[in-house]
C-alpha positions, 0 to 999 in steps of 0.5 A: 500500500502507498502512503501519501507523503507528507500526509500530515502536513498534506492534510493541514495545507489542504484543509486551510485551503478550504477555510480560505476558500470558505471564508474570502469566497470566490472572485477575487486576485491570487495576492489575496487568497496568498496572504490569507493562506500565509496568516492561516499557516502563521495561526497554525505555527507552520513554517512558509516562505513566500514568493520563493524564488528559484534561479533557472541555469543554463550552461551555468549561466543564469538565465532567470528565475522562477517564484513560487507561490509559497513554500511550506515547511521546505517541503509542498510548494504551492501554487495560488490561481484564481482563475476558471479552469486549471490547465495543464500548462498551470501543472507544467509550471508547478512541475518545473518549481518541484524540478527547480527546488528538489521538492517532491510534493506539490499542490496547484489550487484554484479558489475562483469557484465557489470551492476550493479545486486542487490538484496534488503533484508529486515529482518522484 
């Protein structure tokens, strides 16, 4: 049998998801939904970084730099959207940030609707 990894820490990012979604309802910037998910983690003492930038490489040159949305405990990152449908180059982008920081657990979230969608990626 598989277990989930990072269950516990899964369990709380998700569910303080959906007290966000809950709470702010639909409709409004990603930004908003971002500082009341880092008030939430906060309350819930979890460590989070946000707007984590990840440099991108080529050659060993520098070459840019990708944010990711927030970073939980240096082990989920996760990606806001507010937005009507997620898409799979919104999936690509969180796959290239799990790539880019070596983190294996991700969670696209999308707080536009009425509930909370998401979609766990894990990068093996």
């Amino acid at each position: 049998m598989n277990e989930i990894m990072f269950k516990e820490l899964s369990d709380k990012v998700v569910g303080i998801g959906i007290k966000v979604s809950k709470k702010l309802g639909p409709g409004l910037l990603e930004a908003v939904y971002e500082k009341a998910f880092c008030i939430e983690l906060e309350n819930a003492n979890i460590s989070y970084a946000c707007q984590k930038p990840y440099p991108i490489y080529y050659c060993g040159q520098h070459i840019g730099t990708y944010v990711a949305d927030l970073v939980v405990d240096n082990k989920i990152i996760l990606e806001l959207k507010s937005v009507n449908l997620l898409t799979s180059v919104m999936e690509a982008q969180l796959i290239n940030y799990l790539r880019l920081s070596k983190l294996k657990v991700g969670y696209l979230m999308n707080f536009h609707g009425s509930r909370l969608v998401f979609k766990r990626i894990v990068c093996t």
